[in-house]
MDTraj code that builds the backbone (N, CA, C; nanometers):
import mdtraj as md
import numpy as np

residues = "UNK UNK UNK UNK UNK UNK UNK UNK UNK UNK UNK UNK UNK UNK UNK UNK UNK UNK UNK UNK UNK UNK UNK UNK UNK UNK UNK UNK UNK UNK UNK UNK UNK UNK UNK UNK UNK UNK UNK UNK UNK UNK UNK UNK UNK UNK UNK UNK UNK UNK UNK UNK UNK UNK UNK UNK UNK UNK UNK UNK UNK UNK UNK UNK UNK UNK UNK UNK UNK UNK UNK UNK UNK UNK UNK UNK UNK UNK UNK UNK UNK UNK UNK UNK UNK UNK UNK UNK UNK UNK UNK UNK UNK UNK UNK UNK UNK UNK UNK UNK UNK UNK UNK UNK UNK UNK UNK UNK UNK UNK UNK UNK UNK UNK UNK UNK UNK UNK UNK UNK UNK UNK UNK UNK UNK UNK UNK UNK UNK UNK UNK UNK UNK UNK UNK UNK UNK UNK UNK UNK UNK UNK UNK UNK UNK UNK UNK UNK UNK UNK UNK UNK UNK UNK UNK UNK UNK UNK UNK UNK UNK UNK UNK UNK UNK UNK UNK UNK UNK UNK UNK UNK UNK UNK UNK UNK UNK UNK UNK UNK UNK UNK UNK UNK UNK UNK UNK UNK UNK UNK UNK".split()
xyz = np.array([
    [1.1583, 27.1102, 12.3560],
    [1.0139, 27.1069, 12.3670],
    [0.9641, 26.9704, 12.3258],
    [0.9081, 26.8776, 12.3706],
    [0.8181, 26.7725, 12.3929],
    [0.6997, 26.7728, 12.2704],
    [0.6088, 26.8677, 12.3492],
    [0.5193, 26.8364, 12.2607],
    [0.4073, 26.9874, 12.2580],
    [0.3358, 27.0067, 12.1378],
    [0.2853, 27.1720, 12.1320],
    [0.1710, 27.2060, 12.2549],
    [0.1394, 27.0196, 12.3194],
    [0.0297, 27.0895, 12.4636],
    [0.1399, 27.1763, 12.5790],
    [0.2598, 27.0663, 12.5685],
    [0.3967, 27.1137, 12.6765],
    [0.5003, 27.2388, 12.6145],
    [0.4545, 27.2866, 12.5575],
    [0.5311, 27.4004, 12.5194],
    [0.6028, 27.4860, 12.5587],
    [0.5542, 27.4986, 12.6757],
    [0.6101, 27.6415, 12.7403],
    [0.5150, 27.7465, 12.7857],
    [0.5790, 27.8214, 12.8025],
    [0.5129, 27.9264, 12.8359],
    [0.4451, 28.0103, 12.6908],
    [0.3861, 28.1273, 12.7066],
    [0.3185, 28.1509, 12.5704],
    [0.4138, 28.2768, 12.4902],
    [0.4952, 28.2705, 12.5150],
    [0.6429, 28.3964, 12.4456],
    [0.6946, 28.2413, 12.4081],
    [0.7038, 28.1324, 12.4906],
    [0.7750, 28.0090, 12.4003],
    [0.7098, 27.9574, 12.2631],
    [0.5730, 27.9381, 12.3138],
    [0.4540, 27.9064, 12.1985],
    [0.4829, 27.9741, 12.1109],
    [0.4860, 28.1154, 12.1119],
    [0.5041, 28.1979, 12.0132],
    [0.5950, 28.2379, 11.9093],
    [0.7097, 28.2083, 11.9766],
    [0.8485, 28.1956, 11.9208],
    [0.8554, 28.0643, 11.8985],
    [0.8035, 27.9472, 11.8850],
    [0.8244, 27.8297, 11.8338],
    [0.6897, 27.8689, 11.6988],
    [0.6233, 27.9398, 11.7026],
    [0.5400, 27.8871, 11.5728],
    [0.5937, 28.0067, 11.4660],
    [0.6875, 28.0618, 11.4639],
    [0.7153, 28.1316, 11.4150],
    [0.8027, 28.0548, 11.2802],
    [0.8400, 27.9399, 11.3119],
    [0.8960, 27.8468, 11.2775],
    [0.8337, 27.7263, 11.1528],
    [0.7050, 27.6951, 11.3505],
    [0.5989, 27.5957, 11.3030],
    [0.5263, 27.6640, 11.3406],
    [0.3950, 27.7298, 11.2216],
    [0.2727, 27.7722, 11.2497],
    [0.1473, 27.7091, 11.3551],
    [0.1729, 27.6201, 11.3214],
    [0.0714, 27.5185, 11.3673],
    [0.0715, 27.5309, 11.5442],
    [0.1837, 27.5647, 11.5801],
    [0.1603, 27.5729, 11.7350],
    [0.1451, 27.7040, 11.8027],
    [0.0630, 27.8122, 11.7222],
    [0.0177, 27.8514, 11.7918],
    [-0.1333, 27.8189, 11.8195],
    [-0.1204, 27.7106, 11.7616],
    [-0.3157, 27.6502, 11.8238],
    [-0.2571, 27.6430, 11.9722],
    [-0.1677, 27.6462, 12.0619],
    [-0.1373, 27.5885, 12.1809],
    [-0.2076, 27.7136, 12.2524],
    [-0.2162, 27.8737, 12.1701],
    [-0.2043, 27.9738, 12.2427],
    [-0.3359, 27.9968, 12.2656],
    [-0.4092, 27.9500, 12.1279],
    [-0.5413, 27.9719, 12.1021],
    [-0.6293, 27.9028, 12.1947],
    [-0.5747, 27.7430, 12.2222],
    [-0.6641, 27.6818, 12.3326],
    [-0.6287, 27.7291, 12.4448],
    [-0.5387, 27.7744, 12.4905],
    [-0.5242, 27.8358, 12.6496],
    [-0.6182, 27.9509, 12.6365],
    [-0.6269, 28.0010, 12.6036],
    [-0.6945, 28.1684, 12.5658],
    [-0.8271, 28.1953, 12.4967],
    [-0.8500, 28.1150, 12.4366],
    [-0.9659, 28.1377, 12.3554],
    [-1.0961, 28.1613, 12.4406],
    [-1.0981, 28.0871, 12.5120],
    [-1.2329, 28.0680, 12.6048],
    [-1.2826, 28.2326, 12.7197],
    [-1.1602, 28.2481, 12.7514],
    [-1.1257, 28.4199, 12.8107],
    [-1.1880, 28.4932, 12.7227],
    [-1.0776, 28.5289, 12.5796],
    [-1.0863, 28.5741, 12.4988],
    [-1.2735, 28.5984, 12.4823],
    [-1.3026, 28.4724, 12.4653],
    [-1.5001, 28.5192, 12.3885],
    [-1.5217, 28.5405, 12.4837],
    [-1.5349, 28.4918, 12.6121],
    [-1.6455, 28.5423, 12.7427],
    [-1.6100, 28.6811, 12.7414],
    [-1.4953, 28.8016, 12.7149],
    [-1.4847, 28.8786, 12.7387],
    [-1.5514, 28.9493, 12.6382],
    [-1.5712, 28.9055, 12.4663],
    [-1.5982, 28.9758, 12.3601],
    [-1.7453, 28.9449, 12.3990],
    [-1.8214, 28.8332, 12.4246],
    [-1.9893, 28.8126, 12.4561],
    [-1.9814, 28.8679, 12.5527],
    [-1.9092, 28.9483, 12.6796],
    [-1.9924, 29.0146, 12.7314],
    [-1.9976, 29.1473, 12.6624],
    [-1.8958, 29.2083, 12.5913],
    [-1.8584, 29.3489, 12.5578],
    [-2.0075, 29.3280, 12.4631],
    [-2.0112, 29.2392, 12.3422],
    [-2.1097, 29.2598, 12.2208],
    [-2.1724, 29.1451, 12.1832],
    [-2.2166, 29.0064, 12.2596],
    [-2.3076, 28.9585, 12.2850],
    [-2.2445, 28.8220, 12.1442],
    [-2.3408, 28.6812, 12.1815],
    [-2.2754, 28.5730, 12.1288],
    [-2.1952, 28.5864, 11.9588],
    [-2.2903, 28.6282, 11.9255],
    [-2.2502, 28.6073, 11.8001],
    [-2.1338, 28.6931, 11.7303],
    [-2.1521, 28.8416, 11.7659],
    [-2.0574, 28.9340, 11.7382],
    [-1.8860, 28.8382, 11.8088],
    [-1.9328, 28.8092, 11.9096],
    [-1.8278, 28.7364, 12.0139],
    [-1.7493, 28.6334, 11.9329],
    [-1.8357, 28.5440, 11.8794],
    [-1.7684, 28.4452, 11.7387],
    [-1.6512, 28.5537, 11.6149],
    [-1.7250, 28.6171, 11.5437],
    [-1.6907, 28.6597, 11.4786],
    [-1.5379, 28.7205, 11.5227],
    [-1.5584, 28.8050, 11.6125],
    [-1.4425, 28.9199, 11.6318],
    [-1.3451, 28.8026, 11.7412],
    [-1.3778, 28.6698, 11.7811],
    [-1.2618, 28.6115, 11.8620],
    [-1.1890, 28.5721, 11.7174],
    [-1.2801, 28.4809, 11.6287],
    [-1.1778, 28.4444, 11.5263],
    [-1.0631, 28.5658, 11.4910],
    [-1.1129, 28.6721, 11.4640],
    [-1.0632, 28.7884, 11.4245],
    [-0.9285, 28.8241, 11.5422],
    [-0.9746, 28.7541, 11.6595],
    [-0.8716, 28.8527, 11.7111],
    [-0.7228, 28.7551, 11.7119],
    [-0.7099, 28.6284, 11.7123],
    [-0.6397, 28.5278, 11.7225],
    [-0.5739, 28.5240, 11.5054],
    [-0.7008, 28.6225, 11.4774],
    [-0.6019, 28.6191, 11.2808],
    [-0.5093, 28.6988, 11.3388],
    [-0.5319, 28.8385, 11.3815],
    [-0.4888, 28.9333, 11.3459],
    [-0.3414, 28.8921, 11.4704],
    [-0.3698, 28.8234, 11.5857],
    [-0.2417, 28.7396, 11.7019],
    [-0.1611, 28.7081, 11.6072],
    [-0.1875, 28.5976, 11.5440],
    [-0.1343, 28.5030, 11.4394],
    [-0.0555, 28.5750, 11.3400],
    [-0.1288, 28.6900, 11.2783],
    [-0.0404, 28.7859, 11.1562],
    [0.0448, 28.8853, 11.2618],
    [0.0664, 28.8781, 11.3572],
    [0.1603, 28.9700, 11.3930],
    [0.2521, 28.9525, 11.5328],
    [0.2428, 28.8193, 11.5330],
    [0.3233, 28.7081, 11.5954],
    [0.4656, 28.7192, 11.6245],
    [0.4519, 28.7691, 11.5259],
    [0.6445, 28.8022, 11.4925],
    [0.6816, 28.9782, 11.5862],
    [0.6020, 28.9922, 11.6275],
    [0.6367, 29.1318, 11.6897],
    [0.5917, 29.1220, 11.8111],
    [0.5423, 29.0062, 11.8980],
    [0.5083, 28.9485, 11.9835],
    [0.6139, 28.9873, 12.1241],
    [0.6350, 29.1021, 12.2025],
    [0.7654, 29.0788, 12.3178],
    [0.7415, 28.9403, 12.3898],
    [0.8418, 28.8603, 12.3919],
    [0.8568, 28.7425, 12.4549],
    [0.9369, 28.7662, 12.6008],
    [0.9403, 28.8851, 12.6279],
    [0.9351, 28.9276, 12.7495],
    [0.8106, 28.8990, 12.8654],
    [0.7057, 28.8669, 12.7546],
    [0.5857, 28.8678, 12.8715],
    [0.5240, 28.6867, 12.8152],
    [0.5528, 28.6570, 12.9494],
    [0.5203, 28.4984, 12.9496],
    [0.3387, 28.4896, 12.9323],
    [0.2867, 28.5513, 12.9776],
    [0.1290, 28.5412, 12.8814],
    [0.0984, 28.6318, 12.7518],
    [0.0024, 28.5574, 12.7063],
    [-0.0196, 28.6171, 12.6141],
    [-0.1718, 28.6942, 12.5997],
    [-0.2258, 28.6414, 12.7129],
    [-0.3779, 28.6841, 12.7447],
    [-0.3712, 28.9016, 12.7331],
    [-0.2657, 28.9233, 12.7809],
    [-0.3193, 29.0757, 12.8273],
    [-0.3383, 29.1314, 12.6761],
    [-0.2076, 29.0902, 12.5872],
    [-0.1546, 29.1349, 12.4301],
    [-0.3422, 29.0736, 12.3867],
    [-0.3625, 28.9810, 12.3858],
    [-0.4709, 28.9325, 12.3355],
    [-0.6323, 29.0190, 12.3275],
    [-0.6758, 29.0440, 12.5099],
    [-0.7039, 29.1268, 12.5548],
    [-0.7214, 29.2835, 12.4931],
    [-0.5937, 29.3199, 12.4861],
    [-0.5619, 29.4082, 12.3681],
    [-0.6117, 29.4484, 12.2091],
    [-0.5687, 29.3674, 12.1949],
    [-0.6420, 29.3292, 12.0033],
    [-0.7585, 29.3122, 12.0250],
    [-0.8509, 29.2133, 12.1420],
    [-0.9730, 29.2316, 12.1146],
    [-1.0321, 29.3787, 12.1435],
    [-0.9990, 29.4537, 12.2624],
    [-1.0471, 29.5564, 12.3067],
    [-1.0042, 29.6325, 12.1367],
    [-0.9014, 29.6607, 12.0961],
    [-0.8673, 29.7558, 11.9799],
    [-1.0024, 29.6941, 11.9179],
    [-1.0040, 29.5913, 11.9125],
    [-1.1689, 29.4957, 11.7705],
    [-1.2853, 29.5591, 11.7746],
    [-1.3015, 29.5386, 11.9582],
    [-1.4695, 29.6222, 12.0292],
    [-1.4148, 29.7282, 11.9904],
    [-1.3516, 29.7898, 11.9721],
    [-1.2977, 29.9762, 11.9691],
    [-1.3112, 30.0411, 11.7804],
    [-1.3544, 29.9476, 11.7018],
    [-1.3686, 29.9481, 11.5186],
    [-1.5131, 29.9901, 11.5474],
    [-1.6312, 29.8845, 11.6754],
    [-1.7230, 29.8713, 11.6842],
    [-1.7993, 29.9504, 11.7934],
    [-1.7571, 30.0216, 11.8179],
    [-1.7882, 30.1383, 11.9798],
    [-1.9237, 30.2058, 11.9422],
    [-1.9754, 30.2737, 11.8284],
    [-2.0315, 30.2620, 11.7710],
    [-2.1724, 30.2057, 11.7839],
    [-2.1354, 30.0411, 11.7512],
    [-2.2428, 29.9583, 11.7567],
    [-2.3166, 29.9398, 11.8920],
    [-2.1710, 29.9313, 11.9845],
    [-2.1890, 29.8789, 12.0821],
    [-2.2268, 30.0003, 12.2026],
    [-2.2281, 30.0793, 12.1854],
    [-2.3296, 30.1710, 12.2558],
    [-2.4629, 30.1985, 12.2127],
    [-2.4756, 30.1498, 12.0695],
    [-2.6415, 30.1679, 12.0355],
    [-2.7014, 30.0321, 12.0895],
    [-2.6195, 29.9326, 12.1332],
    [-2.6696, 29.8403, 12.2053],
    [-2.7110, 29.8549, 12.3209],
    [-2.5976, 29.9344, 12.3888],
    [-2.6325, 29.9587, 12.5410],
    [-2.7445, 30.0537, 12.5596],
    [-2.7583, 30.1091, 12.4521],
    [-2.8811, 30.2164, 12.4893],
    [-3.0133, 30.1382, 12.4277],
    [-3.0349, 30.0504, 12.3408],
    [-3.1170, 29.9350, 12.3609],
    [-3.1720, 29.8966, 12.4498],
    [-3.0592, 29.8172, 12.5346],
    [-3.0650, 29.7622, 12.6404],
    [-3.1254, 29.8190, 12.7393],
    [-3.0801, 29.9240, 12.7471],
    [-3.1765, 30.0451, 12.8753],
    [-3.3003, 30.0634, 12.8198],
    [-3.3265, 30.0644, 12.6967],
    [-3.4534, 30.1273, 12.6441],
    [-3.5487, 30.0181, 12.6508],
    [-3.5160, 29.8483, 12.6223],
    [-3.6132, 29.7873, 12.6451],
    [-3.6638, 29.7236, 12.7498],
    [-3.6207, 29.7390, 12.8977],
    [-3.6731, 29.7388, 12.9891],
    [-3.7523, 29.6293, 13.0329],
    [-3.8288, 29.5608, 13.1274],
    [-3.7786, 29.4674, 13.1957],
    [-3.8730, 29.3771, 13.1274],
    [-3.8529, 29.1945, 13.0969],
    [-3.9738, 29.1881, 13.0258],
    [-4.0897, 29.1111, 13.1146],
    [-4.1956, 29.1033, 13.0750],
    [-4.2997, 29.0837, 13.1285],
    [-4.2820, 28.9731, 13.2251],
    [-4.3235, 28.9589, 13.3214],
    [-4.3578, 28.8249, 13.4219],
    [-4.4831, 28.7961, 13.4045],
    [-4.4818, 28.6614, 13.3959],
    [-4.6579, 28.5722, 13.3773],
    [-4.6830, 28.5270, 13.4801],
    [-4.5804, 28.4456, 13.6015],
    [-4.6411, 28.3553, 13.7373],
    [-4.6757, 28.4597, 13.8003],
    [-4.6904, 28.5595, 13.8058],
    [-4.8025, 28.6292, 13.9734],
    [-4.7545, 28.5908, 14.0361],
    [-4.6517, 28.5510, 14.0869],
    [-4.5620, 28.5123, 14.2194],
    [-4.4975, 28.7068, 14.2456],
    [-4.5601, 28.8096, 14.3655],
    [-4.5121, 28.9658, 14.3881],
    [-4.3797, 28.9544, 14.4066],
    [-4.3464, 28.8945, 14.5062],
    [-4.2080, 28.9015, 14.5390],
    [-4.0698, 28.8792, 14.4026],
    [-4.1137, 28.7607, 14.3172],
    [-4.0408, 28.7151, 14.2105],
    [-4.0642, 28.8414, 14.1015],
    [-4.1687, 28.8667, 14.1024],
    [-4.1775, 29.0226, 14.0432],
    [-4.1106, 29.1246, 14.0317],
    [-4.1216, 29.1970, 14.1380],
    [-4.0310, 29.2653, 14.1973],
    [-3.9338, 29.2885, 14.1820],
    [-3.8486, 29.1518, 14.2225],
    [-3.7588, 29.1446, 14.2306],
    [-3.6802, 29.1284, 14.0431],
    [-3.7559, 29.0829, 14.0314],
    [-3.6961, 29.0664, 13.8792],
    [-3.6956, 29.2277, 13.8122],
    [-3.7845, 29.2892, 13.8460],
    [-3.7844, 29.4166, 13.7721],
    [-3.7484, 29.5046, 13.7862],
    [-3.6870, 29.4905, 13.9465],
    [-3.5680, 29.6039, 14.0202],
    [-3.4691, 29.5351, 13.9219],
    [-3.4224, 29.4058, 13.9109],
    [-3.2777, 29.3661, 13.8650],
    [-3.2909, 29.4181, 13.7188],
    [-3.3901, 29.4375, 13.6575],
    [-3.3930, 29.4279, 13.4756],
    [-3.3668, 29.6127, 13.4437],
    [-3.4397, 29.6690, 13.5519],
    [-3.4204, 29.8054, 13.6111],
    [-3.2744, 29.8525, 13.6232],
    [-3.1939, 29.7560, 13.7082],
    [-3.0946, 29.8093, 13.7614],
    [-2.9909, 29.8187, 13.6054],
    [-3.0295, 29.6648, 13.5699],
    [-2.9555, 29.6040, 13.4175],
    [-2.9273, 29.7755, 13.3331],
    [-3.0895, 29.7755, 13.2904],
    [-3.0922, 29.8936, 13.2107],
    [-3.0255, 30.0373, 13.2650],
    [-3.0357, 30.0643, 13.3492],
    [-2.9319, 30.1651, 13.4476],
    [-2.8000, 30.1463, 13.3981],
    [-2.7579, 30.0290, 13.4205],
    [-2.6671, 30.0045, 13.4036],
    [-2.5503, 30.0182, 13.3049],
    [-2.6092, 29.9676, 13.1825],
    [-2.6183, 29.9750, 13.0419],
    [-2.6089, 30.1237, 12.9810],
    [-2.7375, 30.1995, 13.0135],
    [-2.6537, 30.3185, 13.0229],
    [-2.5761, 30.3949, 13.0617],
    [-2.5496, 30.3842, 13.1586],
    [-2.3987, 30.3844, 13.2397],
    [-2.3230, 30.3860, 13.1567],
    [-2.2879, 30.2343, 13.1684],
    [-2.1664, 30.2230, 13.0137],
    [-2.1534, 30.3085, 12.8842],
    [-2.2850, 30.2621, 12.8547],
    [-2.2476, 30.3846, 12.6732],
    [-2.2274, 30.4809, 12.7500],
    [-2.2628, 30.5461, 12.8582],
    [-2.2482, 30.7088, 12.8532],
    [-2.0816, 30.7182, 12.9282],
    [-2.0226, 30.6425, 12.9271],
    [-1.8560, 30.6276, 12.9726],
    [-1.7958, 30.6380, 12.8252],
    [-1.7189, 30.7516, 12.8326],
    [-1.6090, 30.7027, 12.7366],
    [-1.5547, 30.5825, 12.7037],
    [-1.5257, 30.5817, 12.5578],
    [-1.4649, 30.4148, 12.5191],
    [-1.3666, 30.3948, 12.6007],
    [-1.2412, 30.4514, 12.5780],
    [-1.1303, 30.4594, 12.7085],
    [-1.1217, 30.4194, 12.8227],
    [-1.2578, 30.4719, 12.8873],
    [-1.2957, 30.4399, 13.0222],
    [-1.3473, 30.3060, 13.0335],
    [-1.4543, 30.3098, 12.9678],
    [-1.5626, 30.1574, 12.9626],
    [-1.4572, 30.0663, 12.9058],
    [-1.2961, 30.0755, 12.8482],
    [-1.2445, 29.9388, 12.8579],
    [-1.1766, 29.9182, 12.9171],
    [-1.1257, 30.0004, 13.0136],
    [-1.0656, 30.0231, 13.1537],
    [-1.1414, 29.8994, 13.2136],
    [-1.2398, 29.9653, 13.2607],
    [-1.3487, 29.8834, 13.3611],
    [-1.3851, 29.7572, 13.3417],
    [-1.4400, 29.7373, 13.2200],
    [-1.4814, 29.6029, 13.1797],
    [-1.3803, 29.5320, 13.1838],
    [-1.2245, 29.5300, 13.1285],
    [-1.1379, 29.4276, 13.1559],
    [-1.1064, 29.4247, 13.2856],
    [-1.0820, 29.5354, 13.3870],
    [-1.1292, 29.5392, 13.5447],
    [-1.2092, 29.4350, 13.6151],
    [-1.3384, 29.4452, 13.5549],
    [-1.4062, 29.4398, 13.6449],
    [-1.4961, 29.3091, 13.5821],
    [-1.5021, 29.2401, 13.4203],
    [-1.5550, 29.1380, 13.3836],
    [-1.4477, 29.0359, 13.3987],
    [-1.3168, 29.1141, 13.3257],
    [-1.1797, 28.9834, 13.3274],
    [-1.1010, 28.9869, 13.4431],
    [-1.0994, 29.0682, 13.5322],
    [-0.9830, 29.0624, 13.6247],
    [-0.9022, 29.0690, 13.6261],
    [-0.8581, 29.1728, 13.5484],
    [-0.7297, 29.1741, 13.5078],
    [-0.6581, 29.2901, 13.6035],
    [-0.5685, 29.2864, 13.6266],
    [-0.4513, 29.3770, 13.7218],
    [-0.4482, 29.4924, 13.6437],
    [-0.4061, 29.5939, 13.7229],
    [-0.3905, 29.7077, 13.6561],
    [-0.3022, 29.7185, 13.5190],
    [-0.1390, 29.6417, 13.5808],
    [-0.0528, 29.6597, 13.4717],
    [-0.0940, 29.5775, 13.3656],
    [-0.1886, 29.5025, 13.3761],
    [-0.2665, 29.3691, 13.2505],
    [-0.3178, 29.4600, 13.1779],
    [-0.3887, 29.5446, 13.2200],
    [-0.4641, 29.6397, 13.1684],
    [-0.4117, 29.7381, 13.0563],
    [-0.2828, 29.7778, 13.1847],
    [-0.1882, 29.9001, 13.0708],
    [-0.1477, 29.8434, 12.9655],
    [-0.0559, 29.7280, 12.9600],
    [-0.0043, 29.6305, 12.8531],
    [-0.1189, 29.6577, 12.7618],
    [-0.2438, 29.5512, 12.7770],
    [-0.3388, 29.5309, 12.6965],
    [-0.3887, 29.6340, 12.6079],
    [-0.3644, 29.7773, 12.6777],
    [-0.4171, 29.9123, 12.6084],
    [-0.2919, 29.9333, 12.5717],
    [-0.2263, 29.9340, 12.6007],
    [-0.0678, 30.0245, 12.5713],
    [-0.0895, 30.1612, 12.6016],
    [-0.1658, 30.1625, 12.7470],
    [-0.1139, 30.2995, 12.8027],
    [-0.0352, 30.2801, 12.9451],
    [-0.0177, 30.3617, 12.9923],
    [0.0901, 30.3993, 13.1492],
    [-0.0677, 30.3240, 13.2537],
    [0.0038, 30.2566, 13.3699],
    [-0.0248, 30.2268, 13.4329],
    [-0.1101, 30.3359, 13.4989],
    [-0.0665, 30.4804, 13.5419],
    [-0.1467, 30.5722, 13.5618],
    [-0.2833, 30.6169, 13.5119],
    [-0.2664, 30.6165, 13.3501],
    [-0.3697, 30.6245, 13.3066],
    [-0.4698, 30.5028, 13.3205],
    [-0.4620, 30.4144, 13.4138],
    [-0.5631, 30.3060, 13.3675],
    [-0.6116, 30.3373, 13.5037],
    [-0.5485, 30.3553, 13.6212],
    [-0.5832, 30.4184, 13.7371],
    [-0.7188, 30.5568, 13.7191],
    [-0.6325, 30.5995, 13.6628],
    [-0.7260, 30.7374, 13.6619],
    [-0.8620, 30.6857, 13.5733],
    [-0.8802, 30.6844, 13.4721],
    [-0.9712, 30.5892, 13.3329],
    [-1.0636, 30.5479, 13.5038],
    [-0.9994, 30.4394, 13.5354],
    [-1.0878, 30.3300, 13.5848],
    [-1.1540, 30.4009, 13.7239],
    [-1.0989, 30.5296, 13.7778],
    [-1.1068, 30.6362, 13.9195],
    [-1.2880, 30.7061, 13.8286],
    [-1.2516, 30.7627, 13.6985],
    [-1.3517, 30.8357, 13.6596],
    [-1.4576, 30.7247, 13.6378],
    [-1.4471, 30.6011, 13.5399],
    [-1.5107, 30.5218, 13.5022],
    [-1.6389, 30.4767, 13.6237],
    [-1.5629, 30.4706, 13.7763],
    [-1.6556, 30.3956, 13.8497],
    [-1.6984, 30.5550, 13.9217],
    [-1.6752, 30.6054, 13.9204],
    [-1.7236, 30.7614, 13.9735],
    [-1.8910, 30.7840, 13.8818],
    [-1.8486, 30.7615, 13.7656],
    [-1.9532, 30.7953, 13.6783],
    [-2.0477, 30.6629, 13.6760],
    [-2.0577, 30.5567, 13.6969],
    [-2.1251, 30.4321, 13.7033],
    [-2.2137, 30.4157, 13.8198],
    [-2.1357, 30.4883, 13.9393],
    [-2.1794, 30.4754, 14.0831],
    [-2.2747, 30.5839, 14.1123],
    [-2.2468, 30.7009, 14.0036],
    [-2.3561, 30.8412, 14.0101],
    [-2.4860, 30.8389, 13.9273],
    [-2.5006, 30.7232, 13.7779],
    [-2.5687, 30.7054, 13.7315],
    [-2.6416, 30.5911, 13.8021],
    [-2.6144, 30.4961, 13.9164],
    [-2.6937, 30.3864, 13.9722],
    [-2.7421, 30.4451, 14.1184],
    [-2.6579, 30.5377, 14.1626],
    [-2.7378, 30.6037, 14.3115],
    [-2.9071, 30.6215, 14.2562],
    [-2.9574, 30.5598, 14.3894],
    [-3.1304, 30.5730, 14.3847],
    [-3.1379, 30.7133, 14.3503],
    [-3.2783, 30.7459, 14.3163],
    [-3.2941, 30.8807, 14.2625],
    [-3.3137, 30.9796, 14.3615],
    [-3.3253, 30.9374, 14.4841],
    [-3.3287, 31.0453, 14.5830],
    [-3.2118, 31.0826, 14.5911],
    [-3.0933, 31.0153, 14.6296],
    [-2.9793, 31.0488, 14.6264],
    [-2.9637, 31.1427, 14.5870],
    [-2.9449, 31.0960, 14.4011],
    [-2.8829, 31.1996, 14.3418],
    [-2.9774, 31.3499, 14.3031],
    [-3.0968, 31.3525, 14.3974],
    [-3.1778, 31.4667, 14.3136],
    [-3.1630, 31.5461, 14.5050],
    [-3.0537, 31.5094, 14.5567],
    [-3.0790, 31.5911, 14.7198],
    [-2.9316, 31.6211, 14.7091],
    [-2.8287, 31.5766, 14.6146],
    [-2.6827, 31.5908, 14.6496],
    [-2.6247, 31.6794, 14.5882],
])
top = md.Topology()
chain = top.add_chain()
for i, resn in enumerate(residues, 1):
    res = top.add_residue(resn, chain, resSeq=i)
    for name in ("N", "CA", "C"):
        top.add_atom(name, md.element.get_by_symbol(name[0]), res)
traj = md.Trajectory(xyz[None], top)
């Protein structure tokens, strides 16, 4: 190994700082940036600070049990944060029901169309939002690493440490129930 930017892959990173601590900063800058966009979207900037540091301690303290079978380290990561949002499930559905509850905020330009349009989207937001809290935790982290991170199914299973099946099914109910709470209201009051 060269040098801790050229490291390797991140089972190499990992198994080299086991050694030398210091390089797993290599893992932290590849990842970190994922890592918060995924925690600010789950629970918003600041919580997002807090629980990334948290999730890269708790990487770091358990490093050593790391399978170096899997050349990223994003899904394992992924993981620990979702277990982090999962201490906080809790919080983070009295958010989402917030979120639905405070509803769209005021427009000042009198421009109808910009109106409108903003208050169908702040509308849809809040729909939305409840959606989520009303998904099982299980489910809602199915989806969100789905559908905010992009992550592949088996990224998914890893990251949870369940069967590939179950993330199928999770993520089958998850958008079943998302897609029945956002159908217009005629829809769902004729079906």
């Amino acid at each position: 190994m060269s040098s801790a930017g050229e490291a390797g892959d991140d089972a190499d990173v990992i198994t080299a700082s086991l050694e030398h601590p210091e390089r797993f900063a290599v893992v932290f800058d590849r990842h970190a940036p994922h890592i918060h966009r995924y925690l600010a979207r789950r629970l918003g900037g600041q919580a997002a600070d807090d629980l990334m540091g948290e999730t890269f301690l708790v990487a770091f303290g358990g490093r050593a049990r790391y399978d170096p079978a899997f050349p990223s380290a994003r899904p394992w990561l992924y993981g620990i944060a979702t277990n982090l949002v999962g201490q906080r499930r809790r919080e983070e559905a009295r958010e989402y029901r917030l979120r639905a509850a405070l509803g769209p905020p005021a427009e000042h330009d009198g421009h109808a169309d910009r109106v409108a349009e903003r208050v169908t989207a702040q509308a849809m937001n809040g729909r939305l939002a409840a959606a989520l809290a009303g998904l099982a935790r299980g489910d809602r982290d199915v989806l969100l690493l789905i559908a905010w991170e992009g992550l592949a199914y088996e990224e998914v299973a890893s990251a949870l440490g369940i069967p590939v099946g179950t993330v199928r099914s999770r993520l089958n109910r998850a958008r079943r129930k998302v897609r029945t709470a956002l159908a217009p209201e005629e829809v769902s009051n004729h079906g």
